[in-house]
py3Dmol code that shows the C-alpha trace and the ligand (Angstrom):
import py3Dmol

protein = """\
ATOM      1  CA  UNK A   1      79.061 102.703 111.090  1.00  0.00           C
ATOM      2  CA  UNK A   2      81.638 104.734 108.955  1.00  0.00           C
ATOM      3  CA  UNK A   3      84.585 102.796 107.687  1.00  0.00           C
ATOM      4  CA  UNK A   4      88.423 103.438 108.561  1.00  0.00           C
ATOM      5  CA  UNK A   5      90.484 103.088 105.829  1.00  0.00           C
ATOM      6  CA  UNK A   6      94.072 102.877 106.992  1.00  0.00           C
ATOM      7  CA  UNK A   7      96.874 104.931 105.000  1.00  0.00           C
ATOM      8  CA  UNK A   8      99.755 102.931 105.103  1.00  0.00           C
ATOM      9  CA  UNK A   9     102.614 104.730 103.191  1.00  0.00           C
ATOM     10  CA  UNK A  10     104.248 106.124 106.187  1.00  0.00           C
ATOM     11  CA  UNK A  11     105.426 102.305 106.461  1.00  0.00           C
ATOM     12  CA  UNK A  12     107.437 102.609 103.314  1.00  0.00           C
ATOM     13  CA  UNK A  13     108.671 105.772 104.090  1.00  0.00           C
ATOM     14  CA  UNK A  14     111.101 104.176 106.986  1.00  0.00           C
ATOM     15  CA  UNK A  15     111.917 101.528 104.421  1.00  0.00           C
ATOM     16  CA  UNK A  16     112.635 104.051 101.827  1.00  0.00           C
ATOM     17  CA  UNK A  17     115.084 105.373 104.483  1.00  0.00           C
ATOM     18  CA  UNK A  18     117.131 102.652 103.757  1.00  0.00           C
ATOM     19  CA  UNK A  19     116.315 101.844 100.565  1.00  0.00           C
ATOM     20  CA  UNK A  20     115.719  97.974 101.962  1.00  0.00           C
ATOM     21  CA  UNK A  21     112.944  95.669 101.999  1.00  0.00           C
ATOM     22  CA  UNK A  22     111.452  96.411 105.183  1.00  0.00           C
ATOM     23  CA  UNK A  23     109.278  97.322 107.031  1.00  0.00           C
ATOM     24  CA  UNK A  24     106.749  96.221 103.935  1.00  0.00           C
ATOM     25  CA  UNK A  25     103.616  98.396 103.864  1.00  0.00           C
ATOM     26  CA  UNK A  26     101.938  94.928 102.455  1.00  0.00           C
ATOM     27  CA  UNK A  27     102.628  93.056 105.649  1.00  0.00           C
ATOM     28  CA  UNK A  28     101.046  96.428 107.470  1.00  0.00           C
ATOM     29  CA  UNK A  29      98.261  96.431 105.327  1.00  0.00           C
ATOM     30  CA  UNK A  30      97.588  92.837 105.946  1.00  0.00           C
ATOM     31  CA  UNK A  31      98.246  93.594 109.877  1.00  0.00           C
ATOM     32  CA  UNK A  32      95.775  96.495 109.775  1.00  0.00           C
ATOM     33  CA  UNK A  33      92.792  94.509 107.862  1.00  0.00           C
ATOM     34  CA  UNK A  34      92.931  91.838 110.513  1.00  0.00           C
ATOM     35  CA  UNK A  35      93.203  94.313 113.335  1.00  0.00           C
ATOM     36  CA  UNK A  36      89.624  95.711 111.301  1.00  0.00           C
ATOM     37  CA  UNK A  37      90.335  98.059 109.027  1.00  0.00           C
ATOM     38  CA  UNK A  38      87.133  98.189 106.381  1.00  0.00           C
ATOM     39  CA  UNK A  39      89.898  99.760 103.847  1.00  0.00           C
ATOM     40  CA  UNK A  40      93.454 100.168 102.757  1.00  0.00           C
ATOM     41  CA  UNK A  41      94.691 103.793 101.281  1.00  0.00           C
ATOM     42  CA  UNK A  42      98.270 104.116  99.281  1.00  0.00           C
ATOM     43  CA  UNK A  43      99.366 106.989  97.644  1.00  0.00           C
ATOM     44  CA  UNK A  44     101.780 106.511  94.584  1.00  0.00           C
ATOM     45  CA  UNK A  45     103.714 109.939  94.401  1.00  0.00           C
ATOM     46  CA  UNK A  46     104.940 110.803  91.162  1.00  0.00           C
ATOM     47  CA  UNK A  47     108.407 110.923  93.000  1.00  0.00           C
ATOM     48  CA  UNK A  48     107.960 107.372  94.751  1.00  0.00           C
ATOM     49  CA  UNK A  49     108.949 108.493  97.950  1.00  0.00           C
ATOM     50  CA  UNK A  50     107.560 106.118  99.982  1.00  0.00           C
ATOM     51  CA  UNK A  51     104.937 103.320  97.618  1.00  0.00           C
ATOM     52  CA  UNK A  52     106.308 101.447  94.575  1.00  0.00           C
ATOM     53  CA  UNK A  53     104.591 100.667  91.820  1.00  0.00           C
ATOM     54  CA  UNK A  54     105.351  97.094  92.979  1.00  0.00           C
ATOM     55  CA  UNK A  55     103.980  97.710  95.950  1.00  0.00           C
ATOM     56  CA  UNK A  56     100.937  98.714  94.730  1.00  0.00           C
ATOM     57  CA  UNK A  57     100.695  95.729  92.531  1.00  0.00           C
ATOM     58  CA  UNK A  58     101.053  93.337  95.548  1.00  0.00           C
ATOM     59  CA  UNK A  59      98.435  95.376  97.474  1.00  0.00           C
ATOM     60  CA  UNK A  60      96.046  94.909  94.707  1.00  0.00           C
ATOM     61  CA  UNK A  61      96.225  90.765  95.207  1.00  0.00           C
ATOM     62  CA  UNK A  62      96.300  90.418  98.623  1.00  0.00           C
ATOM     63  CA  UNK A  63      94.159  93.153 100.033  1.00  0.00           C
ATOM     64  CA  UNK A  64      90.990  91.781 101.307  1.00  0.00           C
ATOM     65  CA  UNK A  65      88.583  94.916 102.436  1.00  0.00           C
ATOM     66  CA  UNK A  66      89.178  98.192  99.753  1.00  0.00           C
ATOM     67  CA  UNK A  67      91.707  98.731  98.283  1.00  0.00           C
ATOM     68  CA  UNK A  68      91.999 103.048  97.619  1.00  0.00           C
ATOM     69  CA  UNK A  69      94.602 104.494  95.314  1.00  0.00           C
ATOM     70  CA  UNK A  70      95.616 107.958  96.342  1.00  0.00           C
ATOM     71  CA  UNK A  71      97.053 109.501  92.613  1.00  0.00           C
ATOM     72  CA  UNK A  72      97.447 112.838  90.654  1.00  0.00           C
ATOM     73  CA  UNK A  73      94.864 112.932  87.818  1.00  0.00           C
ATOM     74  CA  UNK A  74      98.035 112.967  85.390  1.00  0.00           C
ATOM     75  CA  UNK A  75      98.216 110.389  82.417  1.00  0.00           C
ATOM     76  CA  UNK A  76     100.810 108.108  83.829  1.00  0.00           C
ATOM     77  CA  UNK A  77      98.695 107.831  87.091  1.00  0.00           C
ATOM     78  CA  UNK A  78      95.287 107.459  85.130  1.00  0.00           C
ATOM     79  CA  UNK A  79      97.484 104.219  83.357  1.00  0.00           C
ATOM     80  CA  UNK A  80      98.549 102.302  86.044  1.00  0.00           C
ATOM     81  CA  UNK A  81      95.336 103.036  87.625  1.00  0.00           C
ATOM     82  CA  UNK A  82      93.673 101.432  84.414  1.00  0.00           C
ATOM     83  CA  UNK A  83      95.939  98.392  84.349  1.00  0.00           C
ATOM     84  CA  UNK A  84      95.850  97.974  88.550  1.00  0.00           C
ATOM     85  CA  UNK A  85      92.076  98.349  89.544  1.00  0.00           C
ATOM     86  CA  UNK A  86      92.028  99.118  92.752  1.00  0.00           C
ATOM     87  CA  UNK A  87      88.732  99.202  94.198  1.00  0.00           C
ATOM     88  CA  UNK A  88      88.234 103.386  93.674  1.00  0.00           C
ATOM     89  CA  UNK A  89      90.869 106.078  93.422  1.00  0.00           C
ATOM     90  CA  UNK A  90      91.389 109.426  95.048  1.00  0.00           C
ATOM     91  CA  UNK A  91      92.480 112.155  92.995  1.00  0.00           C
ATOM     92  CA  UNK A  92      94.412 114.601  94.741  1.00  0.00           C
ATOM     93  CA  UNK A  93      96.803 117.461  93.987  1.00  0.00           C
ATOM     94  CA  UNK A  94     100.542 116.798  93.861  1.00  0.00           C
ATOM     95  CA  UNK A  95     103.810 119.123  94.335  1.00  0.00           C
ATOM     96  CA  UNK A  96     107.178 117.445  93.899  1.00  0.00           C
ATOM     97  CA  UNK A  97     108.919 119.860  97.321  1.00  0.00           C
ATOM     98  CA  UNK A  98     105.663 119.475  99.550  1.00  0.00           C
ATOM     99  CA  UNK A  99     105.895 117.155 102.807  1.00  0.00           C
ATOM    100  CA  UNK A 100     102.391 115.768 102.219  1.00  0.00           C
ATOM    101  CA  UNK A 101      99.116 116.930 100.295  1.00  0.00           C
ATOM    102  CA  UNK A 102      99.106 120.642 101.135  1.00  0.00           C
ATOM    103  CA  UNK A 103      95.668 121.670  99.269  1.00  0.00           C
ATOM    104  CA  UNK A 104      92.689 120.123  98.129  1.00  0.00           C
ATOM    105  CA  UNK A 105      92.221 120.103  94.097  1.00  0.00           C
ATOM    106  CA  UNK A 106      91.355 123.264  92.663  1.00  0.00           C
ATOM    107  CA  UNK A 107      88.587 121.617  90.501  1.00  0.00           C
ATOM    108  CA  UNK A 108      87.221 124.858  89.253  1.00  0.00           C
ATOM    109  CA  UNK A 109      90.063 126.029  87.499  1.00  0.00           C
ATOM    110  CA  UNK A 110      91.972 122.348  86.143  1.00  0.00           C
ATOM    111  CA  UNK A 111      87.692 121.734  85.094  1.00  0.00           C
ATOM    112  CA  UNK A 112      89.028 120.034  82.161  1.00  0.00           C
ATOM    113  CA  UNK A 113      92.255 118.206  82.876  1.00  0.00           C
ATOM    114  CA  UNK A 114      89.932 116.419  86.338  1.00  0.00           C
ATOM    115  CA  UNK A 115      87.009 115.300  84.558  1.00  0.00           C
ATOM    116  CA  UNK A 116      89.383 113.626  81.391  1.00  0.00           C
ATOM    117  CA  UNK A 117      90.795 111.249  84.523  1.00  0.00           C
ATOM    118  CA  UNK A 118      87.459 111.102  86.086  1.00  0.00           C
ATOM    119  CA  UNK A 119      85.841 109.764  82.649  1.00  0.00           C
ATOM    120  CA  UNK A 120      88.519 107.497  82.386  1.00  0.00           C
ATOM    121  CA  UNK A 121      88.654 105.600  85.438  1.00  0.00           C
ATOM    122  CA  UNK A 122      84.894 105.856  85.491  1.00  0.00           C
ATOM    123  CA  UNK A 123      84.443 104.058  82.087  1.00  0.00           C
ATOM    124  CA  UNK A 124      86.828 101.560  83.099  1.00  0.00           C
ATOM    125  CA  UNK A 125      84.475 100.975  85.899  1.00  0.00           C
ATOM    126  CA  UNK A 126      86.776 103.079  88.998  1.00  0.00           C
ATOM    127  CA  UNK A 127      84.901 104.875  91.521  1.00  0.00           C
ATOM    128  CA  UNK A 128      86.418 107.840  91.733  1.00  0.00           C
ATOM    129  CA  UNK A 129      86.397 110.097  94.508  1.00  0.00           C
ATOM    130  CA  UNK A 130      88.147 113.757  94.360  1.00  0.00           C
ATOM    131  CA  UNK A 131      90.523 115.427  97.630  1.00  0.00           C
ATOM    132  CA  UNK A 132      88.801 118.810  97.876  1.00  0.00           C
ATOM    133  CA  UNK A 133      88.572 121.535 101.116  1.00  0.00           C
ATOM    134  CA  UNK A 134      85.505 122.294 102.761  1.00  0.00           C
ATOM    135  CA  UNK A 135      84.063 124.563 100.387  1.00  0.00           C
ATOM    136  CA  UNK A 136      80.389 124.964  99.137  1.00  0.00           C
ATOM    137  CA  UNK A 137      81.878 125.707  95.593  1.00  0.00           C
ATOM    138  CA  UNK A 138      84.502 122.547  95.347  1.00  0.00           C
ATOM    139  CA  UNK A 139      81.710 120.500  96.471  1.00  0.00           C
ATOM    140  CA  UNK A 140      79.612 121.648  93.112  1.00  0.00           C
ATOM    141  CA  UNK A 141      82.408 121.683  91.078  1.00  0.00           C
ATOM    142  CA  UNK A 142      82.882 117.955  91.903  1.00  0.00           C
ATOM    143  CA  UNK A 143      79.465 117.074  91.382  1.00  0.00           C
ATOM    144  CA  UNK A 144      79.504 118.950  88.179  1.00  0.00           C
ATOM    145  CA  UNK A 145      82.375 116.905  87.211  1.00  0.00           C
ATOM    146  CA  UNK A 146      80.886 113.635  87.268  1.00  0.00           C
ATOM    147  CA  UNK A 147      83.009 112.012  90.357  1.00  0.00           C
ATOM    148  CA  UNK A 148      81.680 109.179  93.254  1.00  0.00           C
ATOM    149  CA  UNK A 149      82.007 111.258  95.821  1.00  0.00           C
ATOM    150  CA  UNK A 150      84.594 113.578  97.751  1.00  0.00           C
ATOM    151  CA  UNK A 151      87.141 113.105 100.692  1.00  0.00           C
ATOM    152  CA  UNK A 152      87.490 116.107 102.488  1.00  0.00           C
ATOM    153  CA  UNK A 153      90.502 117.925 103.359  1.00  0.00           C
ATOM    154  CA  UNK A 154      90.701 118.064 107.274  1.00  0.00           C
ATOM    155  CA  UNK A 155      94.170 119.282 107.206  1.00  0.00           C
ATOM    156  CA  UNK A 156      92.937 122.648 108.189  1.00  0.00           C
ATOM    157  CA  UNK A 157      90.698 121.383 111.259  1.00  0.00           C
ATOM    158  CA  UNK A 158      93.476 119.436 112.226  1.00  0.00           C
ATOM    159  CA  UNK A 159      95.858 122.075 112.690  1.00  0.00           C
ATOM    160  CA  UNK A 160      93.566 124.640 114.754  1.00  0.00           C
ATOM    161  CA  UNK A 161      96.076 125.512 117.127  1.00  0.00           C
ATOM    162  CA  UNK A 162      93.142 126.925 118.973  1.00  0.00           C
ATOM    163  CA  UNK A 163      89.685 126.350 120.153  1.00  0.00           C
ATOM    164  CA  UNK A 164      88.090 128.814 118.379  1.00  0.00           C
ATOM    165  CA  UNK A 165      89.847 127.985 114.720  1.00  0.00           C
ATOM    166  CA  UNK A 166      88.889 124.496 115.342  1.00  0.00           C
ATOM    167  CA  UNK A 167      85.483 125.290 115.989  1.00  0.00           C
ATOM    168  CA  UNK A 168      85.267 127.685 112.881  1.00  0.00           C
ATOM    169  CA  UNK A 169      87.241 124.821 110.666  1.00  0.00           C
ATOM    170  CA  UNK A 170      84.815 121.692 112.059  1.00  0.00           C
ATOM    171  CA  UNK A 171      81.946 124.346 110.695  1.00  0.00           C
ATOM    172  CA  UNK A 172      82.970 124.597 107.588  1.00  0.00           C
ATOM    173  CA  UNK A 173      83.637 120.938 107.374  1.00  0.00           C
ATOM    174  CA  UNK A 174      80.271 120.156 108.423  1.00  0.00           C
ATOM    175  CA  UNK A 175      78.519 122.354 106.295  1.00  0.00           C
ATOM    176  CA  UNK A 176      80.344 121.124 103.494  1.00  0.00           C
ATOM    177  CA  UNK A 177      79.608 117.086 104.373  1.00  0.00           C
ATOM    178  CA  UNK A 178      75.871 118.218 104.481  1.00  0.00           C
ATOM    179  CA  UNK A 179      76.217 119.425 100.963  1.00  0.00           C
ATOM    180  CA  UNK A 180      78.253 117.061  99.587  1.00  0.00           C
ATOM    181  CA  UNK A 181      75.202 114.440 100.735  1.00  0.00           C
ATOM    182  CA  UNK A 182      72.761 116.749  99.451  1.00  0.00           C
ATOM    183  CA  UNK A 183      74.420 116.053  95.935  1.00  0.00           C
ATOM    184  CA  UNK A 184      74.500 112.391  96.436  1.00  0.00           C
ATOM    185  CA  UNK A 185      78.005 112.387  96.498  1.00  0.00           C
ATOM    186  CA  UNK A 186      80.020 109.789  98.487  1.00  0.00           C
ATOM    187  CA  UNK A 187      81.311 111.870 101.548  1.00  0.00           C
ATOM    188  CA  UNK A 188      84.896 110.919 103.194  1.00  0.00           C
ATOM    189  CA  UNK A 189      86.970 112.526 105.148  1.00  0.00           C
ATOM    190  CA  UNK A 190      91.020 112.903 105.891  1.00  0.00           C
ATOM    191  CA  UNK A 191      94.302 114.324 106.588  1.00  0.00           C
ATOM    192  CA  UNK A 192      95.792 114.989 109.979  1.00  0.00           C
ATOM    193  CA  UNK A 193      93.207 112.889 111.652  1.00  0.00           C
ATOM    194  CA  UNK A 194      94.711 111.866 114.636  1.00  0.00           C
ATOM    195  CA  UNK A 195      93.902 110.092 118.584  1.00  0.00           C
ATOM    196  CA  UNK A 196      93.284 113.687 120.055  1.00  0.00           C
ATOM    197  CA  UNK A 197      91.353 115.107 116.947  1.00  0.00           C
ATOM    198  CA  UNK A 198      89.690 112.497 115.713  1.00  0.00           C
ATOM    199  CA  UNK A 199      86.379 112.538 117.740  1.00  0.00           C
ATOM    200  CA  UNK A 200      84.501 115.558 116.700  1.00  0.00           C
ATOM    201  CA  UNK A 201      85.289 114.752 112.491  1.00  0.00           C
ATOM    202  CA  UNK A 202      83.892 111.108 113.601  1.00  0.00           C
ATOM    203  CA  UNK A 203      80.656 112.771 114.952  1.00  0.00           C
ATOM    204  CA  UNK A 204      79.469 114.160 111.517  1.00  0.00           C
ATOM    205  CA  UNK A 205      76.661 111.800 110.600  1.00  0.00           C
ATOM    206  CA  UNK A 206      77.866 112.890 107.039  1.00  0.00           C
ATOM    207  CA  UNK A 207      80.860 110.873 106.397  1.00  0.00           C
ATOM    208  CA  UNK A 208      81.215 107.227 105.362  1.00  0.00           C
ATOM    209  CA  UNK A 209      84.917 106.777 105.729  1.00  0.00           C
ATOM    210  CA  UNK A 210      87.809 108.338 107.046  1.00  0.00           C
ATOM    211  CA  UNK A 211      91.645 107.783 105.433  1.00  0.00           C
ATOM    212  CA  UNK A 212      93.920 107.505 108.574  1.00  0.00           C
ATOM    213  CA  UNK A 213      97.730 107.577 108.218  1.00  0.00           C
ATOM    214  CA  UNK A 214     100.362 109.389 109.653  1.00  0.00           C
ATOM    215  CA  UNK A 215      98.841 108.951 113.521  1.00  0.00           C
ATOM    216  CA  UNK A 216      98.385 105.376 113.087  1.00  0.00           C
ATOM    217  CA  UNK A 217     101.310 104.575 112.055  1.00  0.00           C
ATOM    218  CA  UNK A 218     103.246 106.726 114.134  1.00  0.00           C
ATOM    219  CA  UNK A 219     101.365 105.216 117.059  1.00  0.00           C
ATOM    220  CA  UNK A 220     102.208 101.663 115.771  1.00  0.00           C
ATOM    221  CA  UNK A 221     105.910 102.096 116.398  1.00  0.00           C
ATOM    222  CA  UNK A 222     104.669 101.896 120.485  1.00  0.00           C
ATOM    223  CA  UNK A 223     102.309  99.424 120.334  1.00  0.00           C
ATOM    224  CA  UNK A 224     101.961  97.983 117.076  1.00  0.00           C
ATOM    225  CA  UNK A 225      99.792  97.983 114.100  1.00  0.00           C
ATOM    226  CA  UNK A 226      96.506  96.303 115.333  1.00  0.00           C
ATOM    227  CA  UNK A 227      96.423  98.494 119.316  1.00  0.00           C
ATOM    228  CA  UNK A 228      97.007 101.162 116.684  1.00  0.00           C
ATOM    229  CA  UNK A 229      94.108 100.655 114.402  1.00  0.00           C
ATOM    230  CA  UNK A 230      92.115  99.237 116.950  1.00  0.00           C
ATOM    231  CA  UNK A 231      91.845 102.042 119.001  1.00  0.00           C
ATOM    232  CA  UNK A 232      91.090 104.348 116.005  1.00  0.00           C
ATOM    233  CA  UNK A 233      88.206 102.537 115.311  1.00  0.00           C
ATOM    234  CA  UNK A 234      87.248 102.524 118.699  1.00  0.00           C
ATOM    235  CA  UNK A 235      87.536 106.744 119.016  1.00  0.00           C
ATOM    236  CA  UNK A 236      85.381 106.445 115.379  1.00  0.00           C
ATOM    237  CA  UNK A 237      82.830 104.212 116.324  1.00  0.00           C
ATOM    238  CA  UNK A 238      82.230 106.062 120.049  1.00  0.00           C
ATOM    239  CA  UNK A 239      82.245 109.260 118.298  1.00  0.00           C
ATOM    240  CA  UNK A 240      78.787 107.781 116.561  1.00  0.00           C
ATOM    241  CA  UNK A 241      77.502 105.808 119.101  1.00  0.00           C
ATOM    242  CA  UNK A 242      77.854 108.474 121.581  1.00  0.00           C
ATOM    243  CA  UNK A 243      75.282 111.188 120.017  1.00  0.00           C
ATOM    244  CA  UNK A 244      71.388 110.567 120.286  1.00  0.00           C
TER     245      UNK A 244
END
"""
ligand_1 = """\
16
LIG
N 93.738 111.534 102.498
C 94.521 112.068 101.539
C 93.892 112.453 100.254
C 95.911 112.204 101.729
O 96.668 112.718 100.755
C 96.465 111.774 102.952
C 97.927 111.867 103.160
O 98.573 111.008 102.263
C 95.611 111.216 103.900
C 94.243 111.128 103.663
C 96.113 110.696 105.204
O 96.572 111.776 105.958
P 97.365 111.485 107.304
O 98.559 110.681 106.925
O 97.678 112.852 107.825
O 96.434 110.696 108.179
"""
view = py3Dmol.view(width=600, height=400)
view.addModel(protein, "pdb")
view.setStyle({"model": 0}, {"cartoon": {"style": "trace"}})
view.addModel(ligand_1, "xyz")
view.setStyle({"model": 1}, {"stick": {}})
view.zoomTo()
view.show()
């Protein structure tokens, strides 16, 4: 069965708000792993809008499942990486004025500056997995590179504001998943996953894992954190079960 890994920085975003002490992403995390989450997915922003480096560190002890480290492949990042070890780390593009991860990395073109924080996470014994879109030549280019695996961008499926978008969108996810496996490459999935959406990403055989944020913890302010997580499983695990 693929693995949920629950994103859980929307949580320090309200506490960020105030600039207080709660509602502690920790506590959600713990919430969320007992509820069944296989995984737990922060991303520390250069800005620290939402996760603290402290945060982080108290993540790293008490998370029990997988612990995944969302990060720009910048120096800094590729540091506390080093010194933290969580269990892999997602490299993904960052822009200080964006809401959330807009893009998936351009790996082609910042060849170079990606594979120097690949090599270094990966000597230090990090799985490393990069954020890319759905496209037949990111999927090389992060093979060629060296990474784990990939996490697909979704963003784009997600959005569809129509059937026929979606259905173009899930395509080129799909055909991207096969490749990705083709490679060897570990093959997740996220961004904008949500209750309504979530069933037809689930259904490709392809992916291992999904990162799952924003709807979860949205959802969690109505019925708290484990309905929340529980019925995303649930969705993830029909989604699979469901197809011969
Ligand atoms: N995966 C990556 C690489 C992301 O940057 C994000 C957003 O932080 C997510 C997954 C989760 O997206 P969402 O919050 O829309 O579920």
């Amino acid at each position: 069965m693929p693995r949920l890994s629950v994103n859980v920085d929307h949580v320090a975003t309200v506490r960020q708000a105030r600039l207080g002490v709660e509602p502690d992403p920790v506590a959600a995390a713990l919430m969320a792993e007992t509820a069944g989450a296989d995984g737990i997915t922060v991303h520390l922003r250069e800005d620290r809008r939402h996760i603290q480096d402290r945060d982080l560190q108290i993540l790293r002890l008490v998370v029990k499942t997988r612990l995944n480290l969302e990060m720009a492949a910048t120096g800094e990042m590729v540091d506390i990486a080093l010194k933290v070890k969580p269990d892999m780390v997602t490299l993904v593009p960052e822009k200080r004025q964006e809401l959330t991860t807009e893009g998936g990395l351009d790996v082609k073109n910042n060849f170079d500056y990606i594979k120097n924080a690949v090599s270094r996470l990966r000597d230090a014994g990090i799985p490393v997995n990069l954020f890319i879109d759905p496209s037949a030549e990111a999927v090389k280019a992060s093979h060629k590179i060296g990474s784990n695996g990939i996490e697909m961008h979704t963003g784009r499926y997600a959005e569809a504001r129509n059937f026929d978008v979606r259905a173009i969108e899930l395509k080129r996810v799909h055909d991207a998943a096969i490749l990705s496996r083709r490679l060897g490459l570990k093959t997740h999935a996220g961004h904008g996953l949500d209750y309504r959406n979530v069933t037809e990403i689930a259904a490709v055989r392809e992916f291992e894992e999904f990162a799952i944020g924003f709807s979860i913890i949205a959802r969690s302010l109505y019925t708290g954190i484990p309905d929340a997580v529980r019925e995303m499983k649930k969705l993830i695990h029909e989604a699979r079960t469901a197809q011969p």
